[in-house]
C-alpha positions in Angstrom: -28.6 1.0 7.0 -31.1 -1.0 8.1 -32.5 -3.1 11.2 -33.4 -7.3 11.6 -34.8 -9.7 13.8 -33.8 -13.1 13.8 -35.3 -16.4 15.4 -33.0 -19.4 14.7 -34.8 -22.8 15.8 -38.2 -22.3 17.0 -41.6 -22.4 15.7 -42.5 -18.4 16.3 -45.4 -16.5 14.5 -44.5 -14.1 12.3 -46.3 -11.5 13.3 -44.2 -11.9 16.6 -41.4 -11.2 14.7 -42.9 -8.2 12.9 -43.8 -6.9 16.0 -40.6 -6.5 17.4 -38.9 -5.6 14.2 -41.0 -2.9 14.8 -39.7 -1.7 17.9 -36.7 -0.8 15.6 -38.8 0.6 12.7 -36.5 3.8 13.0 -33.5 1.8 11.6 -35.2 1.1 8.4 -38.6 2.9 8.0 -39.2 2.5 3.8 -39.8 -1.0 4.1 -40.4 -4.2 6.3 -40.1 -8.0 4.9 -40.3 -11.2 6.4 -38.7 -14.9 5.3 -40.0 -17.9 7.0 -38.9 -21.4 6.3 -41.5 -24.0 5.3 -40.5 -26.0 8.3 -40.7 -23.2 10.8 -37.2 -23.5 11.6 -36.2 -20.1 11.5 -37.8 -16.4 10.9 -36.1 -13.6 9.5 -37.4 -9.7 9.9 -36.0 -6.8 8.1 -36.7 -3.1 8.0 -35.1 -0.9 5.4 -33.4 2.2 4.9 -33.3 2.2 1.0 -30.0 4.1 -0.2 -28.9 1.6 -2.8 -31.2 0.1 -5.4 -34.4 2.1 -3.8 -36.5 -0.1 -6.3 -35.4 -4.1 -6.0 -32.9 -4.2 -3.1 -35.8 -5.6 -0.5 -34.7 -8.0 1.8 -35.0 -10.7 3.0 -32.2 -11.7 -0.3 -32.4 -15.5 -1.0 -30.1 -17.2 -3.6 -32.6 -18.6 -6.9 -33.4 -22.1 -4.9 -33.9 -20.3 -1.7 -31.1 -22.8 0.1 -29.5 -19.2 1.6 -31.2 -16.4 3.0 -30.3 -13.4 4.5 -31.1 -10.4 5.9 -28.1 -7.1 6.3 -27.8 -4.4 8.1 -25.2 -1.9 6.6 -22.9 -1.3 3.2 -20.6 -3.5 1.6 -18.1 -1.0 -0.8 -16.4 -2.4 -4.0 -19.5 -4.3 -4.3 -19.7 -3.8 -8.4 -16.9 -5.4 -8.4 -17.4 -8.9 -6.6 -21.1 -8.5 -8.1 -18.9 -8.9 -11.6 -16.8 -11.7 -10.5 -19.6 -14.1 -8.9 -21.9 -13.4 -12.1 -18.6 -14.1 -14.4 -18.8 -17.8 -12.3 -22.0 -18.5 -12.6 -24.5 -16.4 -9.8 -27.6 -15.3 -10.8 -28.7 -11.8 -8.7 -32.1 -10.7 -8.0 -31.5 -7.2 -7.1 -28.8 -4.5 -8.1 -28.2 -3.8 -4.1 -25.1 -4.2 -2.7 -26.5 -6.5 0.0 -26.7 -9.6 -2.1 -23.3 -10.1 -2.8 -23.0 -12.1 0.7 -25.3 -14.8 -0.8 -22.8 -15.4 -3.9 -19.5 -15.0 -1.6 -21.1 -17.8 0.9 -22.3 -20.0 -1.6 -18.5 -19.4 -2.9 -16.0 -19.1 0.4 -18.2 -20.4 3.0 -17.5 -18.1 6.3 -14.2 -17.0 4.8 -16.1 -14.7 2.3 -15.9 -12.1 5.4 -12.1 -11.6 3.8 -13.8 -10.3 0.7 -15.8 -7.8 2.9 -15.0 -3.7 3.0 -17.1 -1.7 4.8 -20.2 -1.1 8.0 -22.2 -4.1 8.2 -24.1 -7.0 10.5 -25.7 -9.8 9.0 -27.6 -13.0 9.4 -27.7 -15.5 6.7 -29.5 -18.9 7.3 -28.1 -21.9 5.0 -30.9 -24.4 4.3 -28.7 -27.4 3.3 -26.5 -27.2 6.4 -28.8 -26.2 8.8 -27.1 -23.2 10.3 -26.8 -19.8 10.8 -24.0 -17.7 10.0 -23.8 -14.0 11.6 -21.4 -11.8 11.6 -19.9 -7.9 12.4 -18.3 -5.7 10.7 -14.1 -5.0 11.4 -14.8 -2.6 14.6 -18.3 -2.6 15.2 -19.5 0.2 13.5 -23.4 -1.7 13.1 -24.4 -3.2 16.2 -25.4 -7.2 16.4 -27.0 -8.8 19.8 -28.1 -11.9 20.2 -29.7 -14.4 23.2 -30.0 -18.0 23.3 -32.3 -20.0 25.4 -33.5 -23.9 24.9 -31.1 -24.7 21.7 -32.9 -21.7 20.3 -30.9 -18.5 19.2 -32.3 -14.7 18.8 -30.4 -12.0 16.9 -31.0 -8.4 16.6 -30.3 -5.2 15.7 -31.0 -3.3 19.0 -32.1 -4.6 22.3 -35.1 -2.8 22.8 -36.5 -5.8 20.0 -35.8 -8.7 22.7 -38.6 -7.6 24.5 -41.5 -8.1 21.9 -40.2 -11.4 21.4 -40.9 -12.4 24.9 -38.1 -11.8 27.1 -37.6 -9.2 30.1 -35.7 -7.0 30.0 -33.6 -6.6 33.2 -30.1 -5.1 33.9 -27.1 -7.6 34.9 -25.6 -6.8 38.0 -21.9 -7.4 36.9 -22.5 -5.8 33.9 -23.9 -2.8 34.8 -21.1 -2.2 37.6 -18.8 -2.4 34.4 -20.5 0.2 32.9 -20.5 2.5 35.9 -16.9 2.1 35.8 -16.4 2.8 31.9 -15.1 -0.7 31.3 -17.9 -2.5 29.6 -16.8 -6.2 28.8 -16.4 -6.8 24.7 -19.1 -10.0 24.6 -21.6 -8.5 27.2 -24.5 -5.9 27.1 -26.2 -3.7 30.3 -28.7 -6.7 30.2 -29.3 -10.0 31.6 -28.5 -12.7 29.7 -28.2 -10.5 26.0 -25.0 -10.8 24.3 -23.1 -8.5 21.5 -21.1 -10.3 18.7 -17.5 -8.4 19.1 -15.9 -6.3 16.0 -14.5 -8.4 13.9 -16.0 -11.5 14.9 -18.3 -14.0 13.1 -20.8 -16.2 15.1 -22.2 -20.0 13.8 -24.9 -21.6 15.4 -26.0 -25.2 14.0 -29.5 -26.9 14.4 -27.4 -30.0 15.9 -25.3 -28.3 18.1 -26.6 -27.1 22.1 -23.9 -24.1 21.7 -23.0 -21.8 19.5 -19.4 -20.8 18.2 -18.2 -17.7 18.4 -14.3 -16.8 16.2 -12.6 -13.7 15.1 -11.5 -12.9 11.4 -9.6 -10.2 11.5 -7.7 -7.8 14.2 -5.1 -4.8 13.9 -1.7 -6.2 14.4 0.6 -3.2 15.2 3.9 -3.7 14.5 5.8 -5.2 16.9 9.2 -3.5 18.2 12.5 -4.1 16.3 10.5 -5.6 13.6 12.2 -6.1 10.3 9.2 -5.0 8.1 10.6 -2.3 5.2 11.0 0.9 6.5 9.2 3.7 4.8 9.7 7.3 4.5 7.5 10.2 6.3 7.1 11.7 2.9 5.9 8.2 1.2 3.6 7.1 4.7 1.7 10.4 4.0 1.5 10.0 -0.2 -0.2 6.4 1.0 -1.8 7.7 3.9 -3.6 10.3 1.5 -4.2 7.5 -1.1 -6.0 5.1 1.0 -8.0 7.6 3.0 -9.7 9.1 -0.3 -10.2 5.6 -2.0 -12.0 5.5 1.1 -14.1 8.5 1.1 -14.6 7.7 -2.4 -15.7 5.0 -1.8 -18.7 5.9 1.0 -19.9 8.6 -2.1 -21.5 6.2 -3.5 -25.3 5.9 -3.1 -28.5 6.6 -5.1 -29.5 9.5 -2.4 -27.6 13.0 -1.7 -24.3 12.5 1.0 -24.4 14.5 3.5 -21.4 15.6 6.1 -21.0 15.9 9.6 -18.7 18.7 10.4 -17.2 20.2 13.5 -14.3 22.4 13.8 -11.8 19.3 13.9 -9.1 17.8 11.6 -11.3 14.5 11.5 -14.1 15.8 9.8 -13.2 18.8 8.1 -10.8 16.2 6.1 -13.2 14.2 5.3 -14.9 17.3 4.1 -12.1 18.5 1.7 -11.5 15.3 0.3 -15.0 14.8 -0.2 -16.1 18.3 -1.8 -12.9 17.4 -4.2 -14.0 13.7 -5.7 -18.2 14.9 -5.6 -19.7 16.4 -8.8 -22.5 18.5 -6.5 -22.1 20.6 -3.2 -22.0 18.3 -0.1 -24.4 20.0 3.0 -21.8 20.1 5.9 -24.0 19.6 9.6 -22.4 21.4 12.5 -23.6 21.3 16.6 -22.9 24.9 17.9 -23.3 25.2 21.7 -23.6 28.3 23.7 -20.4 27.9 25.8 -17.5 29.4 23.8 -15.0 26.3 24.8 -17.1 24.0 23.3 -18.1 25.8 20.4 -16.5 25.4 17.2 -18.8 27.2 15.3 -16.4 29.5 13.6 -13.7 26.9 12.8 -16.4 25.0 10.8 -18.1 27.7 8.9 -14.4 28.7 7.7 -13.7 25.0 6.6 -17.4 24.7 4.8 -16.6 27.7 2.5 -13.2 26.9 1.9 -14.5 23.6 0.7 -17.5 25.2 -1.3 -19.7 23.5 0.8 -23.7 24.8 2.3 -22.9 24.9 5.9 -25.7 24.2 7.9 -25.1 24.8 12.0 -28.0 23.4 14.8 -27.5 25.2 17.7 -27.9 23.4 20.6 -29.0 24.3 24.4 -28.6 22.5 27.6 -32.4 22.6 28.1 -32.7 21.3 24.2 -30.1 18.2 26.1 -32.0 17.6 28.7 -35.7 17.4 26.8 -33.5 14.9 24.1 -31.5 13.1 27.2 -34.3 10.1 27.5 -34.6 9.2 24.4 -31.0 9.7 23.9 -30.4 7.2 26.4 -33.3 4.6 25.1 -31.9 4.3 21.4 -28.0 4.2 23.1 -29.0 1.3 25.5 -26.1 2.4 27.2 -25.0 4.7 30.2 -24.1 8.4 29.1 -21.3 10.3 30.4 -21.8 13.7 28.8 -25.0 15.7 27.2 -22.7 15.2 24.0 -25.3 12.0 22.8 -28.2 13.9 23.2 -26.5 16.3 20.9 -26.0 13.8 18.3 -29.7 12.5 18.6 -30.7 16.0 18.0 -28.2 16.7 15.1 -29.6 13.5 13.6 -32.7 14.8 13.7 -32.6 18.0 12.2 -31.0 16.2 9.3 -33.5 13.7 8.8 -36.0 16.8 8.4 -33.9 18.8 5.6 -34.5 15.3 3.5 -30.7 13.5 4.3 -30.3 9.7 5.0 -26.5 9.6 4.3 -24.1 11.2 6.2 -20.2 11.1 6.3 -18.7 11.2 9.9 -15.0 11.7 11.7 -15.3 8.9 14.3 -12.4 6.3 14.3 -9.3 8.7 13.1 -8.5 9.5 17.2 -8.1 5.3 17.5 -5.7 5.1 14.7 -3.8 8.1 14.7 -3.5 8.9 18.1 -5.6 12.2 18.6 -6.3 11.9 22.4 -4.9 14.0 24.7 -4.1 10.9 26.7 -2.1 9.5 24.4 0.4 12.1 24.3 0.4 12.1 28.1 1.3 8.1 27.9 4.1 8.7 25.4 5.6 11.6 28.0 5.3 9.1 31.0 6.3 6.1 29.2 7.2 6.5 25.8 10.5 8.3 25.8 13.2 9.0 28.3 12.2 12.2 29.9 13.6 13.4 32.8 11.8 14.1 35.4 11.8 17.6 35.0 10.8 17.4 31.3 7.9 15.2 32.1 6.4 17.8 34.7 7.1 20.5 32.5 5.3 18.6 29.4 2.4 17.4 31.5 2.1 20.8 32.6 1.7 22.4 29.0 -0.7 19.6 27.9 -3.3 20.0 30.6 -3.2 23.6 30.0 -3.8 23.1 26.2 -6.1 20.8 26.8 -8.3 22.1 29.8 -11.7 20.8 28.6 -10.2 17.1 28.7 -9.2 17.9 32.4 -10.6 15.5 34.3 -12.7 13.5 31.8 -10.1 12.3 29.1 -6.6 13.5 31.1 -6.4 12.1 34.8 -3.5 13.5 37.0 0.0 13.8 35.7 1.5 11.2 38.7 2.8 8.0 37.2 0.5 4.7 38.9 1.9 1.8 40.3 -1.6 -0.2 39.8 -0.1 -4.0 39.5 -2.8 -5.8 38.5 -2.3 -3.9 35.0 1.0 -3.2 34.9 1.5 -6.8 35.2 -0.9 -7.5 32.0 -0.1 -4.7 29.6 3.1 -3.5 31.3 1.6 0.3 32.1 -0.9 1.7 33.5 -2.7 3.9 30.2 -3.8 7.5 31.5 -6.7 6.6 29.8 -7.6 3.7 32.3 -6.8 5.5 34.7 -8.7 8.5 34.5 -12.0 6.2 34.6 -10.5 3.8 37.2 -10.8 7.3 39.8 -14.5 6.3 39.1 -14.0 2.8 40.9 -14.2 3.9 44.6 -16.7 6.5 44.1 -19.3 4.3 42.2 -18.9 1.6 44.7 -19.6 4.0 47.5 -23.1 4.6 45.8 -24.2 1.2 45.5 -25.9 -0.7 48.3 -24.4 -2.5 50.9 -25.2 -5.8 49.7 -24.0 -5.0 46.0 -20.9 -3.3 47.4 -19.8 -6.2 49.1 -20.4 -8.2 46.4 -17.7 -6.3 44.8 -15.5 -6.0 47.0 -11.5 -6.7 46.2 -12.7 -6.2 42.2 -11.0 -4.8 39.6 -13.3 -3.6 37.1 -10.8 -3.1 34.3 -9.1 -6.5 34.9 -12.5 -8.2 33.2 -12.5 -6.4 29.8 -8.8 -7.7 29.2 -9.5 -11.3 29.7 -11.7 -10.9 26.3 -8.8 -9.8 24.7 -5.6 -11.5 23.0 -3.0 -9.6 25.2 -0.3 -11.9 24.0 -0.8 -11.9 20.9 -1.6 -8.0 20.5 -0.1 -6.3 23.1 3.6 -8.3 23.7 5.6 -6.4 22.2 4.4 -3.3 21.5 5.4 0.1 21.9 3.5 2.1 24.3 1.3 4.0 22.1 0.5 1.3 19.7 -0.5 -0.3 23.1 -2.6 2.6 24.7 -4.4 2.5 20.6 -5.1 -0.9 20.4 -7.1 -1.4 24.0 -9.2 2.1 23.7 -9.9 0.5 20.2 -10.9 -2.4 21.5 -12.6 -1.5 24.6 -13.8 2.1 24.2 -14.2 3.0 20.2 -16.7 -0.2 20.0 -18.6 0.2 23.0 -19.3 3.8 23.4 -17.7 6.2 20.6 -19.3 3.9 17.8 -22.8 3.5 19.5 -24.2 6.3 21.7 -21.9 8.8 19.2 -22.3 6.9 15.5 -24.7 4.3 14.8 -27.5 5.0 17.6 -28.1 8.4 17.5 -27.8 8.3 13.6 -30.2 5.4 13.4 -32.3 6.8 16.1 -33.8 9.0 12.9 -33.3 7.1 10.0 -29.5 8.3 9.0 -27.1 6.2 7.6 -23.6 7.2 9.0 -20.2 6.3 7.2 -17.2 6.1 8.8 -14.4 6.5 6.4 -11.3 6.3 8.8 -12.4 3.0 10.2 -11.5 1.5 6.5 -9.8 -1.6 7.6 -7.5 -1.3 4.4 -6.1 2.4 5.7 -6.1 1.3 9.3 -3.9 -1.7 8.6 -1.6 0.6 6.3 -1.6 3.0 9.6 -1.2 0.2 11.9 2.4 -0.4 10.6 4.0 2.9 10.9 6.2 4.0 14.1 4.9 5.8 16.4 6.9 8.7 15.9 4.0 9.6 12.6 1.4 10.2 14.8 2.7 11.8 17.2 5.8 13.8 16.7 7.1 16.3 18.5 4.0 16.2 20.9 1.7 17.2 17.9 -1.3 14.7 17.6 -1.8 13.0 14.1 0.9 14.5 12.8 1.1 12.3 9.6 -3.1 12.8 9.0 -2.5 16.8 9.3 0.1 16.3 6.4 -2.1 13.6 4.5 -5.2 16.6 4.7 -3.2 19.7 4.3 -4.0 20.0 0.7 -7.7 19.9 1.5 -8.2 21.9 4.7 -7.9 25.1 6.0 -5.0 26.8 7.9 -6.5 26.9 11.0 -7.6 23.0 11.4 -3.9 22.1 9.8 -2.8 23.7 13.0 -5.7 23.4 15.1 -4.7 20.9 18.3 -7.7 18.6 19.1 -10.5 19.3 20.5 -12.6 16.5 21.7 -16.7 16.2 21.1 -18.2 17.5 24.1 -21.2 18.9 25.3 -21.0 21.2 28.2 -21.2 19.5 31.7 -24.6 19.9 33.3 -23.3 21.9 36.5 -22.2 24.9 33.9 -25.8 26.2 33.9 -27.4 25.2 37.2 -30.4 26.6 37.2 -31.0 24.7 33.4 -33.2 22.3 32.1 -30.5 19.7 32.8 -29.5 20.3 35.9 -33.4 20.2 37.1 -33.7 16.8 35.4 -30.9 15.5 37.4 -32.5 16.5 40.3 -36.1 15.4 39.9 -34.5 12.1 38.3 -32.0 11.0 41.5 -33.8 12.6 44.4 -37.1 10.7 43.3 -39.3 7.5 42.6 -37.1 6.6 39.8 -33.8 5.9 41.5 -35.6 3.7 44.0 -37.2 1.7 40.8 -32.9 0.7 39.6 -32.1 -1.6 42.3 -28.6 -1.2 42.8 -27.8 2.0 44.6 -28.3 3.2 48.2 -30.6 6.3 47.4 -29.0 7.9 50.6 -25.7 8.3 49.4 -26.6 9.5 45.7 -28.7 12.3 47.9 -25.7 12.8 49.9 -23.8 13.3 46.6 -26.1 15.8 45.0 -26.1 18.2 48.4 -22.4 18.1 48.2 -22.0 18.8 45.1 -21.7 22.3 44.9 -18.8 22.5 47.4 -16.5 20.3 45.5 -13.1 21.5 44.1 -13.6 22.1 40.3 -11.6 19.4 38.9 -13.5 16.9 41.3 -17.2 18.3 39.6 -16.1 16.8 36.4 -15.9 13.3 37.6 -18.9 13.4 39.6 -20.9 15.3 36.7 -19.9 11.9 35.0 -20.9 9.7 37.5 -24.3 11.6 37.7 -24.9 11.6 34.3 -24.4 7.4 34.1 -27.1 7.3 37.4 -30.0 9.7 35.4 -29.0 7.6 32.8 -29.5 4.0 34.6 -32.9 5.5 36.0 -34.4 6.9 32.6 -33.4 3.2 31.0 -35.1 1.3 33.6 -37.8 3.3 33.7 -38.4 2.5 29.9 -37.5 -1.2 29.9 -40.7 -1.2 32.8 -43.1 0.5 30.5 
């Protein structure tokens, strides 16, 4: 993994361009290069993370007359493959990297070499002869790509934070940031003014001759739709395949010229991962684990029983709420996003401890919950929606999930009522729990904004903005209800939050190359096309993964029900670290600094606080964490 900074049509000094490549310097700290066209065209900074050719594989990568140049961010897998196929017609390759196989595809497919891509990447490549740039992100967004363009020129790179060296403020965007507030960040837009993300899946061209840029997707998931005639296939062949494709892809992210580490809770996710991993590796993999103090979020004991089953050194960083709250800023500065639980700062300090035992790689879970359904809310859609209940039966079977699943409660399971909210029914023909449970944040967010911003909003819908990015017609039309619920959390919610302030950032954030193997785009279009009934059967989440692993894991994960990644809420331990720095943060100078929010009322919510019903605590813990997290970010962009 790596980090660049891009300048596409404008004369700009390089060391401009170094300087804010620098600003990022903890996304690829072995080496920085810079590429500048003899006309002063374009610029292109890159910092590297060496994990594949350590000696050659610097970038920039140019083809042998220098009419393509790129810089990457990220892995391309099966690479020795098209690297034998491009010098069979003719390339010539500098380096033994993986990385340079996009110059010999483009020179090859044009854009359509993205169809010969597997794997976690953003890239840039500059083509001389045609005078463009052509960038592009990887199938669900695992590496992040941002981009601004001002006067016919256009600005790409790897975080933010390197915007600002290169000239422009940073400031939050009011609509933006309401969207945030309300968990329904919009696929195309950032927290800031004027900044722009390239979606998953989506390739961007910007020509010297063009005012505009063009913006296109390449790929997308395309669940079956209902009473399709595709080929039936058997439960016992969907988990032979299911098994098949998921270690090709574990196999697959082995490969590196450093040690591969594992991230390992007490979950089905990564503790298959683990198994499979231990079985195709020829030395013992290190298997990372976050233990917290509180025993419901602890899976400290889970994991230590998967890591020797496995064979593999299991390595646990205990983790306080004091240890959040001193990590919670920076946390929050690498995420460039609004937190909703310590769980980040976890990760940022998991990444760390990791980085100091020697490790840049690092297998992770993240991505099997989107394509097999391990959400508690998911289950609660297919109860309300997804079969024909009576009402009796749905109360009963509500009742037994939110008493299985009492840490979601109120953070990823909303009330067990059925909603009548139009506006979305009328879109995606329900109402997904999931939505719901952060649309209860809607009326309480706008009551903490000022009076000016407030009416501004008045009448919104803030989930109603995300979906107009989205194909709805051609995605969601015909769908059953879970393959629904799936495919706009993927979009909407995997992306945006799970993949950044959970993955990529905090990994990044000290040098740590995560690899997501779930998120294969070859298993998750297999997975794509099996019913419904697979995933989740009989109310048992990921049913058809727990029989794909079995061989590999443990007893007690195979029938383990999941247990999402969560930190302990901040109002646990009062008188902690965390709870003081929520205090200090809100009731001072630094909430009057973020301009949006009537300091009275966020007051008013803080001496309330204690007096709310329990369930109610969890949603405002969430809405309190996203304000501390607004005032540490704007207190950072100012310095």
């Amino acid at each position: 993994m790596c980090g660049f900074v891009v300048v596409f049509g404008k004369n700009i000094e390089g060391e401009k361009v170094m300087n804010a490549l620098s600003t990022i310097r903890h996304r690829g700290p072995d080496e920085m290069g810079l590429w500048e066209s003899a006309d002063d065209l374009i610029s292109l900074g890159h910092a590297r993370l060496s994990i594949i050719d350590l000696k050659t594989g610097v970038q920039p990568l140019s083809n042998k007359d220098q009419s393509i140049v790129a810089v990457v961010n990220g892995e391309f897998y099966g690479f020795a493959e098209i690297r034998k196929a491009l010098q069979e017609d003719g390339y010539q390759f500098k380096t033994s990297s993986d990385s340079e196989i996009i110059l010999g595809l483009y020179e090859r497919y044009g854009v359509r070499a993205l169809k010969h891509l597997r794997g976690e990447f953003a890239f840039v490549l500059f083509d001389k002869r045609n005078q463009l740039v052509f960038a592009a992100r990887d199938h669900f967004g695992i590496k992040p790509l941002f981009f601004f363009e001002h006067d016919h020129v256009i600005y790409f790179a790897s975080e933010v934070k390197a915007f600002k060296s290169l000239g422009l403020a940073l400031s939050f965007s009011e609509d933006n940031f309401y969207q945030n507030l309300c968990v329904s960040p919009n696929p195309e837009e950032t927290l800031f003014s004027r900044i722009r993300q390239i979606p998953p899946a989506h390739y961007l061209i910007k020509s010297r001759f063009s005012p505009s840029h063009k913006l296109q997707s390449y790929w997308d998931f395309n669940y079956v739709k209902q009473g399709s005639t595709t080929a039936t296939i058997s439960m016992e062949d969907a988990v032979l395949e299911v098994r098949r494709l998921l270690e090709e892809a574990i196999k697959l992210r082995l490969h590196a010229d450093v040690p591969v580490a594992s991230y390992l809770s007490g979950g089905l996710d990564s503790c298959s991962i683990l198994g499979i991993a231990q079985t195709h590796s020829s030395s013992p993999i290190k298997a990372y684990t976050l233990t917290f103090e509180h025993e419901d979020y602890n899976e400290d004991k889970v994991a230590c029983e998967m890591a020797k089953h496995s064979g593999s050194p299991y390595i646990p960083i205990q983790i306080t709420q004091n240890d959040i709250a001193h990590a919670f800023e920076d946390a929050v500065w690498h995420g460039e996003r609004f937190l909703i639980n310590g769980h980040a700062a976890a990760k940022f300090l998991l990444s760390k401890a990791v980085n100091h035992d020697g490790i840049k790689v690092v297998l992770t879970g993240e991505g099997s919950d989107e394509i097999f359904a391990g959400y508690a809310h998911f289950r609660q859609d297919e109860i309300l929606y997804g079969n024909s209940y009576s009402q009796a039966e749905k109360d009963a079977l509500l009742k037994r999930l939110q008493e299985a699943n009492k840490i979601s409660n109120g953070f990823l399971l909303t009330d067990s009522g059925e909603s009548t909210e139009q506006a979305l029914i009328n879109q995606i023909g329900f109402f997904p729990a999931w939505m719901r449970n952060f649309y209860q944040l809607h009326p309480r967010v706008v009551n903490l904004l000022s009076p000016e911003i407030a009416n501004k909003l008045k009448g919104r819908h803030p989930l109603i903005f995300p979906l107009n990015y989205l194909d709805i017609a051609g995605q969601i039309d015909g769908r059953d209800i879970l393959s629904r619920s799936l495919y706009l959390w993927s979009k909407l919610i995997l992306p945006h939050y799970m993949l950044t302030v959970l993955g990529d950032r905090m990994e990044m954030s000290h040098s740590i190359e995560g690899r997501v193997p779930f998120l294969d785009h070859k298993l998750v279009e297999f997975v794509a096309t099996l019913p419904s009934s697979f995933k989740i059967k009989e109310l048992k989440e990921k049913f058809i993964l727990r029989e794909a692993a079995k061989p590999f894991i443990t007893k007690t994960v195979y029938e383990r029900q999941k247990h999402p990644f969560l930190a302990p809420p901040a109002y646990l331990e009062k008188d902690s670290a965390m709870s003081d720095l929520i205090e200090d943060t809100l009731r001072g100078d630094d909430l009057k600094r973020v301009p949006f929010f009537d300091r009275n009322a966020v007051v008013n919510l803080l001496d309330g606080f204690d007096a709310l019903p329990a369930e109610e605590k969890t949603v405002v813990d969430i809405i309190l964490l996203q304000i501390l997290s607004a005032c540490l970010l704007q207190k950072r962009m100012s310095a």
